[in-house]
MITI-791595 format. One record per residue (C-alpha): residue in three letters; z, x, y; residue number from 1. Coordinates in Angstrom, 1 decimal. Layout:
<recs>
REC_ALA_Z_X_Y_NUM
...
</recs>
This chain:
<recs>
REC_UNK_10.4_8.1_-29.9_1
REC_UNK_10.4_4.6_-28.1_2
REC_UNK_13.5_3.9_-26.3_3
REC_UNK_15.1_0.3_-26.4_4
REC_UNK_14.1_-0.8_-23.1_5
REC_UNK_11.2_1.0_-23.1_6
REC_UNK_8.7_-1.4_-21.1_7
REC_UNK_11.5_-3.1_-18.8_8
REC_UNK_11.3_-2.2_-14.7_9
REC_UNK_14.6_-2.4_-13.0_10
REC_UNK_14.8_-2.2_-9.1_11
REC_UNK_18.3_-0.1_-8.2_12
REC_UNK_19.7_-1.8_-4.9_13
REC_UNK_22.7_-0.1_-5.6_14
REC_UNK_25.1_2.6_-3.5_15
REC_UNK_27.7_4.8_-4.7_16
REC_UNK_28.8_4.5_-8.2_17
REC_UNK_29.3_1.2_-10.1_18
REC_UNK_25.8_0.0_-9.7_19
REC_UNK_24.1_3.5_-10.2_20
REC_UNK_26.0_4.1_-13.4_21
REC_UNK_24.7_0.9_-14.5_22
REC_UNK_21.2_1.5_-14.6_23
REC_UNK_21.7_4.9_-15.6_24
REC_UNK_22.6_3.5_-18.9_25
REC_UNK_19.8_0.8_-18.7_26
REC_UNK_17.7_3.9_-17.8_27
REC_UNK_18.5_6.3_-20.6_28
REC_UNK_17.9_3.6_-23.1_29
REC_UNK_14.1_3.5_-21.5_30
REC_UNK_13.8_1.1_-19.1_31
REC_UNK_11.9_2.4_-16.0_32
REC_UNK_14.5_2.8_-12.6_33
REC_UNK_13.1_2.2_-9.3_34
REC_UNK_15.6_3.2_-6.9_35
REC_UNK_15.5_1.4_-3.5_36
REC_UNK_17.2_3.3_-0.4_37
REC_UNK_17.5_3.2_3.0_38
REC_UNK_16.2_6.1_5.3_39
REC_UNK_19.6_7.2_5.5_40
REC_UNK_20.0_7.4_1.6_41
REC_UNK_22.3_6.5_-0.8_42
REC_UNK_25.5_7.6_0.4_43
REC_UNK_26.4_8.9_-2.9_44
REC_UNK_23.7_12.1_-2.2_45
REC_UNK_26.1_13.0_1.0_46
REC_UNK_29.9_12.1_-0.3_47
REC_UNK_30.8_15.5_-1.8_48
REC_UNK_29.7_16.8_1.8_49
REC_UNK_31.8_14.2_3.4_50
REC_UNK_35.0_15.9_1.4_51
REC_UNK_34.4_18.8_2.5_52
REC_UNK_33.2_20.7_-0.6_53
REC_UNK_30.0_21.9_-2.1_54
REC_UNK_31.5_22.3_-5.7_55
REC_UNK_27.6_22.4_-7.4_56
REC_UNK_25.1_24.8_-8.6_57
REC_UNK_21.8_25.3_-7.0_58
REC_UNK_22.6_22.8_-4.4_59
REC_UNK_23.1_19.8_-6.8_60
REC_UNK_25.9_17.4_-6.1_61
REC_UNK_27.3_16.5_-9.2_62
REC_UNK_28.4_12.5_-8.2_63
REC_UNK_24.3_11.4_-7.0_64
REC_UNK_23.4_13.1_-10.3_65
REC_UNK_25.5_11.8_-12.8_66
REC_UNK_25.0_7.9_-11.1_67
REC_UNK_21.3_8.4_-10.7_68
REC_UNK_19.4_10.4_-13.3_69
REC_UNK_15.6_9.2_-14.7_70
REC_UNK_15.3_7.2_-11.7_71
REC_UNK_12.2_6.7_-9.1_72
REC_UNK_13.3_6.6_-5.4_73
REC_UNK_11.6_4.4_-3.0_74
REC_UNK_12.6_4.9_0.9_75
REC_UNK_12.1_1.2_2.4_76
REC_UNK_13.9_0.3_6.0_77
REC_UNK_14.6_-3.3_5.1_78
REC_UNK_15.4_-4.2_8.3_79
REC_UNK_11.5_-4.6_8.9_80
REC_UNK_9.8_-7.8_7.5_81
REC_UNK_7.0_-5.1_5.8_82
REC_UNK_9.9_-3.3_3.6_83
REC_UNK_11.1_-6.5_2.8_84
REC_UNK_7.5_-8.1_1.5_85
REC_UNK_7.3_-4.5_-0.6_86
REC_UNK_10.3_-5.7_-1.8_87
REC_UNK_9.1_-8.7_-3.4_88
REC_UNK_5.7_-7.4_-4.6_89
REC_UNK_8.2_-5.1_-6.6_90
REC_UNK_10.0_-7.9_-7.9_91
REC_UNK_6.9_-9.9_-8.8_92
REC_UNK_6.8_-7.0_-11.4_93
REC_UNK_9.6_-6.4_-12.5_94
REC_UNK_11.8_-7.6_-14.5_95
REC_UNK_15.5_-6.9_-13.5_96
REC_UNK_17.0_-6.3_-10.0_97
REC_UNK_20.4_-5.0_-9.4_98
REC_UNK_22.6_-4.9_-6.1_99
REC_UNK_25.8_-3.8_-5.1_100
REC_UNK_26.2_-4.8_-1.2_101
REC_UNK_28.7_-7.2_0.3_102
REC_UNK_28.2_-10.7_-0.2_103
REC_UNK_26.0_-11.8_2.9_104
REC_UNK_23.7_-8.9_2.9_105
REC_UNK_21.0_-10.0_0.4_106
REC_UNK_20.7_-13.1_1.9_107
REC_UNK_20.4_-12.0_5.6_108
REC_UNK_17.8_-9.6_4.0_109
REC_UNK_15.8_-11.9_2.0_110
REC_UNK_17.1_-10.1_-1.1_111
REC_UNK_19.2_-12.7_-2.9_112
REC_UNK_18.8_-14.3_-6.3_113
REC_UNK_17.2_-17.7_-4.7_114
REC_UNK_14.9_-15.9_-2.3_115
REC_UNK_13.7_-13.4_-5.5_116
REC_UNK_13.3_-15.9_-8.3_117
REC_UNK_10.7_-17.8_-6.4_118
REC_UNK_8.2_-14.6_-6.3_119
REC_UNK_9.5_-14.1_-10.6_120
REC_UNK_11.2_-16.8_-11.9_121
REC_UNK_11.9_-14.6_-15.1_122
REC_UNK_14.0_-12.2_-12.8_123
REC_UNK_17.4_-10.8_-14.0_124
REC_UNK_19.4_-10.4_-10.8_125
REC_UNK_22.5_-8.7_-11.5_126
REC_UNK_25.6_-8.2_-8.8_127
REC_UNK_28.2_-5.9_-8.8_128
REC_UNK_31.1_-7.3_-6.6_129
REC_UNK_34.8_-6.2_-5.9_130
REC_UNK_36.6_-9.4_-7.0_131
REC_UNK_33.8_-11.7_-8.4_132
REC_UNK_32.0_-14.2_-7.3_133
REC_UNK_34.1_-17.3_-6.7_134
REC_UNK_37.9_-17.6_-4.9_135
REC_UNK_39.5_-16.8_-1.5_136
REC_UNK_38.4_-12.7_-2.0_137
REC_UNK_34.9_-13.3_-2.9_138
REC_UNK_33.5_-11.6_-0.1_139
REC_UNK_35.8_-9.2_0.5_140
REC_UNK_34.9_-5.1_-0.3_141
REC_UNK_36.0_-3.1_-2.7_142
REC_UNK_36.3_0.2_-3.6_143
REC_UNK_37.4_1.9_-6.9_144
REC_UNK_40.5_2.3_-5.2_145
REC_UNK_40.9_-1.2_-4.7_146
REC_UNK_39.6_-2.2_-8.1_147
REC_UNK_42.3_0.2_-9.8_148
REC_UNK_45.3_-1.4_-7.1_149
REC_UNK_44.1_-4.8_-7.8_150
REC_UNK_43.8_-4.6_-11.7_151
REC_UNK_47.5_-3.8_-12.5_152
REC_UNK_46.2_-0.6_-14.0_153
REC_UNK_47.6_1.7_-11.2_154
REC_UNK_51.1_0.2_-12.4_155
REC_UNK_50.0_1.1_-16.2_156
REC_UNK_50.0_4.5_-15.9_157
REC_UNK_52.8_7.2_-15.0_158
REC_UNK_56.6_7.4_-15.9_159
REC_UNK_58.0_9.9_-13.8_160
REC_UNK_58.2_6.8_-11.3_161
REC_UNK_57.7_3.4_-10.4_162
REC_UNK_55.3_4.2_-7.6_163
REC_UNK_51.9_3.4_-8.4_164
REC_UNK_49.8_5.9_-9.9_165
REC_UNK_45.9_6.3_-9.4_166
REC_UNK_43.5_7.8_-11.9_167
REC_UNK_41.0_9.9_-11.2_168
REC_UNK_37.1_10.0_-11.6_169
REC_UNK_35.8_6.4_-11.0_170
REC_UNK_37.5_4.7_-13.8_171
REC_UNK_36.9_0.9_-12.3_172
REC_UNK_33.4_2.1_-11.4_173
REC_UNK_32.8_3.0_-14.6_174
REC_UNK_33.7_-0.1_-16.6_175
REC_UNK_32.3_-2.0_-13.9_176
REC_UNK_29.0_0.0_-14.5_177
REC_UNK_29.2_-0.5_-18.6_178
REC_UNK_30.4_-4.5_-18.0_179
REC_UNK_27.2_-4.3_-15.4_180
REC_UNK_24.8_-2.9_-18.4_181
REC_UNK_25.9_-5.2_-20.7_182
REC_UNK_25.4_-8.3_-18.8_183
REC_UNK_21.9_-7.0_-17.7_184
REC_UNK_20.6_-6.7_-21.7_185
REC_UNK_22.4_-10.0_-22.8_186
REC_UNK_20.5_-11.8_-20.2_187
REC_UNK_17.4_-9.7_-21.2_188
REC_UNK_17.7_-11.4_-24.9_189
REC_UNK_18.4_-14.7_-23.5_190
REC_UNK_15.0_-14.5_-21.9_191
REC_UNK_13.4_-13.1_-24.6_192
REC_UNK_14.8_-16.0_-26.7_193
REC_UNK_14.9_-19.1_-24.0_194
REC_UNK_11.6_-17.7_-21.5_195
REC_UNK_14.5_-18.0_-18.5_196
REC_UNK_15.5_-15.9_-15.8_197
REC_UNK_19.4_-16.0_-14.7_198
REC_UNK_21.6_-14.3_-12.0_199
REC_UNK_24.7_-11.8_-13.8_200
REC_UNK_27.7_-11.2_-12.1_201
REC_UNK_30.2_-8.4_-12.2_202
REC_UNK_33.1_-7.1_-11.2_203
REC_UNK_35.6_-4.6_-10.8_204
REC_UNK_38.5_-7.1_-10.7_205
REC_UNK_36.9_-9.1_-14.4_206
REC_UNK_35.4_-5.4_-15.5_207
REC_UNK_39.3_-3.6_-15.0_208
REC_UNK_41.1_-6.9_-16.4_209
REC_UNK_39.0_-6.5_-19.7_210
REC_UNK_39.3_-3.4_-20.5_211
REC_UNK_43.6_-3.9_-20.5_212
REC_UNK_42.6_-7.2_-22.9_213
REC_UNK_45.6_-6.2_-25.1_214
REC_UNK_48.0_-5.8_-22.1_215
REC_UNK_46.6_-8.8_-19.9_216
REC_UNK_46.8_-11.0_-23.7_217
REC_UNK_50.3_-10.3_-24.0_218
REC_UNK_51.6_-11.3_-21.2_219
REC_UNK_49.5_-14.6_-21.4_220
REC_UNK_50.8_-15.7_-25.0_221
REC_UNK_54.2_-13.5_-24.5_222
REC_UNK_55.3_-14.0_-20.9_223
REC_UNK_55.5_-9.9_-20.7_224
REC_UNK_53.5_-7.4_-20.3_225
REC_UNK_53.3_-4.5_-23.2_226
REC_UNK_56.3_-2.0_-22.1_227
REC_UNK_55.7_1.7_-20.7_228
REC_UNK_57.7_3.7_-22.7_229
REC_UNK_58.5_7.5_-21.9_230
REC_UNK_57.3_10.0_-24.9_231
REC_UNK_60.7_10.8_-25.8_232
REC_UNK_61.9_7.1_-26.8_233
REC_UNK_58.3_5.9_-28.5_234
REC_UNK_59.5_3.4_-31.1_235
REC_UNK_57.9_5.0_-34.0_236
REC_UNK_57.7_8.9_-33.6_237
REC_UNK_55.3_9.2_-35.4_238
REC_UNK_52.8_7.7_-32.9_239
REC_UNK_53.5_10.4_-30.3_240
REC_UNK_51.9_13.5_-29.4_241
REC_UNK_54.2_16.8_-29.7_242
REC_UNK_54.4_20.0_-27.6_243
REC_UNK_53.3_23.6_-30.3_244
REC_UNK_54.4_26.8_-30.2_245
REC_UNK_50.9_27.2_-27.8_246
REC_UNK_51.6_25.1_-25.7_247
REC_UNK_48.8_22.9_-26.9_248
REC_UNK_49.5_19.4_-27.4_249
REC_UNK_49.4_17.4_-31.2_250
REC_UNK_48.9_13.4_-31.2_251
REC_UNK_50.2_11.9_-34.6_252
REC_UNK_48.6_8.3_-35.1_253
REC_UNK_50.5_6.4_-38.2_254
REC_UNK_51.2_3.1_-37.2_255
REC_UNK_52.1_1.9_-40.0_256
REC_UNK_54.7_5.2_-40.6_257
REC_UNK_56.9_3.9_-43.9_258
REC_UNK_53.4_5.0_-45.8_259
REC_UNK_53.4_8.6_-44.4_260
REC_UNK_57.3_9.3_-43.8_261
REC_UNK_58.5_10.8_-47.2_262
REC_UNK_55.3_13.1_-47.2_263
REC_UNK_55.4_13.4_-43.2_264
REC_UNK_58.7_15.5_-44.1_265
REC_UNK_57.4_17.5_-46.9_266
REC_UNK_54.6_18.7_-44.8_267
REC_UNK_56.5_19.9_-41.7_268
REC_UNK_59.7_21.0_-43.4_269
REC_UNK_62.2_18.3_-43.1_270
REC_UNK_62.1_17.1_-46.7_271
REC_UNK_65.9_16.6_-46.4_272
REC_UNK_65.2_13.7_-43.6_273
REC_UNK_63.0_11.6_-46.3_274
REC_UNK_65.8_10.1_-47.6_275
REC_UNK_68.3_9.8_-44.5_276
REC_UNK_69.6_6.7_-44.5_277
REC_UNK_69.1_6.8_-40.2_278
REC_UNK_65.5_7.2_-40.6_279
REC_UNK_64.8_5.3_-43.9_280
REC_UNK_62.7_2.9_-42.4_281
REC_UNK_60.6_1.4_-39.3_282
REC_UNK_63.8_0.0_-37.9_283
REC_UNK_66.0_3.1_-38.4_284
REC_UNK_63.8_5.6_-37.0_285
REC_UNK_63.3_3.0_-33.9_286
REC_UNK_66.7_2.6_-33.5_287
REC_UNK_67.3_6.7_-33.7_288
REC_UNK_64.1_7.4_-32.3_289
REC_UNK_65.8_10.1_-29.5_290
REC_UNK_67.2_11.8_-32.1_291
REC_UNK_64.3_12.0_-34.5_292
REC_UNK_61.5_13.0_-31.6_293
REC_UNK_64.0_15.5_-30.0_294
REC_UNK_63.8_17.2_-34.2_295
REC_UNK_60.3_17.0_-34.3_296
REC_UNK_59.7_18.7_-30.8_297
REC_UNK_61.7_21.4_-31.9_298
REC_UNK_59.9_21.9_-35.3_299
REC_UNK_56.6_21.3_-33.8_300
REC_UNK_57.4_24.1_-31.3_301
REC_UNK_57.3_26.6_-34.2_302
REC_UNK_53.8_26.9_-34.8_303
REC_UNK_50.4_26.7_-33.2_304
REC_UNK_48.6_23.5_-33.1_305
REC_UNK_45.8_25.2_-35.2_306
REC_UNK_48.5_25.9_-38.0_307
REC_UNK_49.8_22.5_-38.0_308
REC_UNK_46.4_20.7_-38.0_309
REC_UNK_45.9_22.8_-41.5_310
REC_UNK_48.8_22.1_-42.5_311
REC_UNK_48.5_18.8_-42.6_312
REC_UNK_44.7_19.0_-43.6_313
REC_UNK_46.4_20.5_-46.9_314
REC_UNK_49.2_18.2_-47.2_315
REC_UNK_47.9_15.1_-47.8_316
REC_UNK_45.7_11.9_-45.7_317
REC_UNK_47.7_11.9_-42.4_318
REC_UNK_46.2_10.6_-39.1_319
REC_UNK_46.5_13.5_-36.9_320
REC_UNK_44.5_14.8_-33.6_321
REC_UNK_44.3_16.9_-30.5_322
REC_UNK_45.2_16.2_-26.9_323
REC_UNK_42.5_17.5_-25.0_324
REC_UNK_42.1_18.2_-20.8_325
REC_UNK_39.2_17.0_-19.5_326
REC_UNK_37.7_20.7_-19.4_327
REC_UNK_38.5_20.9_-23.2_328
REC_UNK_35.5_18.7_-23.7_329
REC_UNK_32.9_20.6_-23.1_330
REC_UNK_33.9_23.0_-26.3_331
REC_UNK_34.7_20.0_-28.3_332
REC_UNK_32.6_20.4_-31.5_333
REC_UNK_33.4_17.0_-32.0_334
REC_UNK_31.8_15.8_-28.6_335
REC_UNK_28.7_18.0_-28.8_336
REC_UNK_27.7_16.9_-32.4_337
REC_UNK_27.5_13.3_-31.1_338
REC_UNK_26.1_13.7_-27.9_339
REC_UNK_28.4_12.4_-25.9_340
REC_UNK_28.0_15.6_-23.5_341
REC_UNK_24.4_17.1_-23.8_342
REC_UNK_22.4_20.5_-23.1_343
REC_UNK_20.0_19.8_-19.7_344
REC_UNK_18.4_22.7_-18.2_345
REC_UNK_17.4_21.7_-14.0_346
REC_UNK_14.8_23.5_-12.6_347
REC_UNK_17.2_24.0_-9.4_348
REC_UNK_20.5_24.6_-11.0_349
REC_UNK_19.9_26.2_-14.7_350
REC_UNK_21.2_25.0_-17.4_351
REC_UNK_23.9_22.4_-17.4_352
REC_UNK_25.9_20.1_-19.3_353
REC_UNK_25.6_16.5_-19.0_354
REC_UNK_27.8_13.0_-19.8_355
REC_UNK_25.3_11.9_-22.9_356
REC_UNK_24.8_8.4_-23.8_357
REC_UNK_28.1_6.9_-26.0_358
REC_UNK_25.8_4.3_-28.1_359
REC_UNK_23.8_5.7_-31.1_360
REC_UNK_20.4_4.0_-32.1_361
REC_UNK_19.0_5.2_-35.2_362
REC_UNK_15.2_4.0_-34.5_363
REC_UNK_15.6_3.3_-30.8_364
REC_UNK_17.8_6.7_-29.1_365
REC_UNK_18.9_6.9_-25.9_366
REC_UNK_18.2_9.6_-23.9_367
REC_UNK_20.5_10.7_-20.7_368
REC_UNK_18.8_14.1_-20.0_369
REC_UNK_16.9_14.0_-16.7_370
REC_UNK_17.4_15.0_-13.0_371
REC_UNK_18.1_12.8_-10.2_372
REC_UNK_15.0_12.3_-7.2_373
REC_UNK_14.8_13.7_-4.3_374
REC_UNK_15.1_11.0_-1.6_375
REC_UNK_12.1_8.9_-1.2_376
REC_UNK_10.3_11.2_-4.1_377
REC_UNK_8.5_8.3_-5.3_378
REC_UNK_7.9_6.0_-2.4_379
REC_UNK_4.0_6.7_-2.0_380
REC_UNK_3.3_7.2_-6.2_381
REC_UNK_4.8_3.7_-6.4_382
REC_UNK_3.4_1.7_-3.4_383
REC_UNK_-0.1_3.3_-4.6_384
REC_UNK_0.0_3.5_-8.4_385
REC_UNK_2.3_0.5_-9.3_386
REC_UNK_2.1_-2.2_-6.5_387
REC_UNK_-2.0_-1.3_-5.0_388
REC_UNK_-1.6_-0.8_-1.6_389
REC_UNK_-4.2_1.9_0.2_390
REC_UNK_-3.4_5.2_2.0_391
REC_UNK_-4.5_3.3_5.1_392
REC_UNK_-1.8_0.3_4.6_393
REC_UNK_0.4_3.6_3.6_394
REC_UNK_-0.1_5.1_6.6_395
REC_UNK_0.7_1.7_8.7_396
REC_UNK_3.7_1.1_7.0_397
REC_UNK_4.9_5.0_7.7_398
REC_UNK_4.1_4.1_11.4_399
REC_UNK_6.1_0.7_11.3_400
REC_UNK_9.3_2.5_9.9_401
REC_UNK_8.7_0.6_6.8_402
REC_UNK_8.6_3.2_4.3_403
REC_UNK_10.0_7.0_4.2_404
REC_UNK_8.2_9.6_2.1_405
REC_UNK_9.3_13.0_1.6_406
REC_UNK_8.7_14.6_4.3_407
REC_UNK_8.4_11.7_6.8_408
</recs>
């Protein structure tokens, strides 16, 4: 079956993570990823290395896989005025370009929105910055690191202390990657709609201050941010998760509690607290809420979370779930059926399990199984097949440090 994008060329100028993720997306949707790297690589391919462990199968680092699957890679040295004029026969047929580097580099490399549009005028060139394209930090770099610091959302998380509290995995990366996506097929409609090409810009700092839109709009209309509050004084208990007799943790989710409280009780045994006067209400229960939490962790510590999740199956409509690890997912039935991790069997590594695509198309699917490239994999197959040149130009280009092939 067609994919969405099926038809549209994107060239990857893009290191590390928040610009590979985003045409990993573009790419399982269809669209056709030509990966542009310098002889050196991607640094992504070595960064596992770099920390000092090989955690992978069959020699696969996990980071350069997950940012870079479907995609073609194309070893140019664009230091050399040759790499650069492949550069722009590429663009001449393409139709989106995306780049990650620190403000300066495209230009000084010929690679910059003004310099591309003039060899496509229909040209999507996306950016990926640190802090966005305008104000006193425009240029500086950024890491997730710095993206997370910068945000606020480093002073979000954690309640054991006031110190600032990093989360793991790429988190500013990734929303900068889906942000990234996003922009890249809005301006794909706009020129389907208008006939116009237009430069896209992202960042970690906009990408990071959306995604805590409720947080950031509460302290614009309210003066305040939204308060962290420890599990153990949550204003309603009965949106807080609970420790079971497992150890496994339960997450209760009824906001709006007064609906569920009588049969909340009858369900986990507390029938004579329906009608306490302290916990009558929303108010009552907030203003006793150490007392009512420190009931229901002891009464949730009497069972297994399996017993209690049929238990309240039985009892009635309450809004009830699981806390899950990270490694929990991979089992999660709930997960698999959607797709949101999928079966991949590599040639070098066996079968696997990989991040699926979170969007469902009912005509149109996505598709996120498929390996990364090798580096430079595709440099001859594209300069030959896609853009015309001859083995002889090939071979001058190879001899002029231009190009890298495997091998070369």
């Amino acid at each position: 079956m067609q994919g969405l994008l099926e038809g549209v060329r994107v060239l990857d100028w893009t290191i590390w993570q928040q610009g590979p993720f985003a045409s990993v997306l573009l790419a399982d949707m269809g669209a056709e990823v030509i990966k542009l790297e310098a002889p050196d690589g991607d640094p992504g391919r070595w960064v596992l290395r770099v920390a000092g462990f090989e955690a992978q199968r069959g020699g696969v680092n996990f980071y350069f896989e997950a940012n870079n699957r479907h995609k073609k890679s194309v070893v140019l040295d664009l230091k050399r005025p040759e790499a650069r004029a492949v550069v722009h026969r590429l663009v001449a047929r393409s139709d989106v370009f995306i780049q990650n580097f620190r403000t300066g580099v495209a230009s000084r490399l010929e690679l910059d929105y003004q310099t591309l549009r003039q060899h496509n005028p229909r040209l999507i060139y996306a950016t990926a910055s640190g802090y966005g394209p305008h104000g006193p930090d425009s240029a500086a770099p950024s890491f997730d690191y710095l993206a997370q610091a910068r945000s606020g959302i480093m002073r979000v998380a954690g309640l054991e202390t006031e110190e600032p509290v990093y989360l793991y995995g790429g988190l500013a990366d990734q929303m900068g990657a889906i942000m990234l996506a996003y922009g890249v097929v809005c301006a794909l409609l706009a020129r389907e709609r208008l006939g116009i090409g237009q430069e896209v810009n992202v960042s970690h700092l906009g990408s990071m201050t959306a995604l805590q839109g409720l947080n950031v709009s509460c302290l614009g209309m309210m003066g305040s941010e939204m308060p962290r509050l420890a599990r153990d004084s949550a204003y309603n208990p009965l949106w807080n998760h609970y420790r079971c007799a497992d150890g496994k943790w339960l997450a209760l989710g009824m906001l709006q509690a007064d609906r569920y409280w009588k049969d909340f009780c009858r369900a986990v045994g507390l029938a004579h607290l329906a009608e306490a006067p302290r916990f009558a209400g929303t108010a009552e229960r907030a203003q006793n809420r150490r007392e009512l939490i420190a009931i229901l962790d002891e009464t949730f510590a009497r069972r297994p979370r399996q017993q209690w999740l049929e238990i309240f199956r039985r009892e009635g409509d309450f809004i009830v779930g699981i806390v899950n690890q990270v490694a929990d997912l991979a089992a999660d039935p709930q997960v698999l059926a959607n797709g949101y991790m999928v079966e991949y069997e590599r040639p070098e590594s066996g079968p696997t399990r990989l991040l699926g695509h979170p969007v469902a198309f009912s005509a149109t699917p996505a598709n996120p199984r498929g390996r990364a490239p090798e580096l430079g994999e595709h440099t001859e197959a594209v300069l030959t097949e896609l853009l015309g040149y001859s083995w002889e130009e090939i071979a001058r280009l190879r001899a002029a440090g231009a190009i890298l092939a495997p091998g070369g």
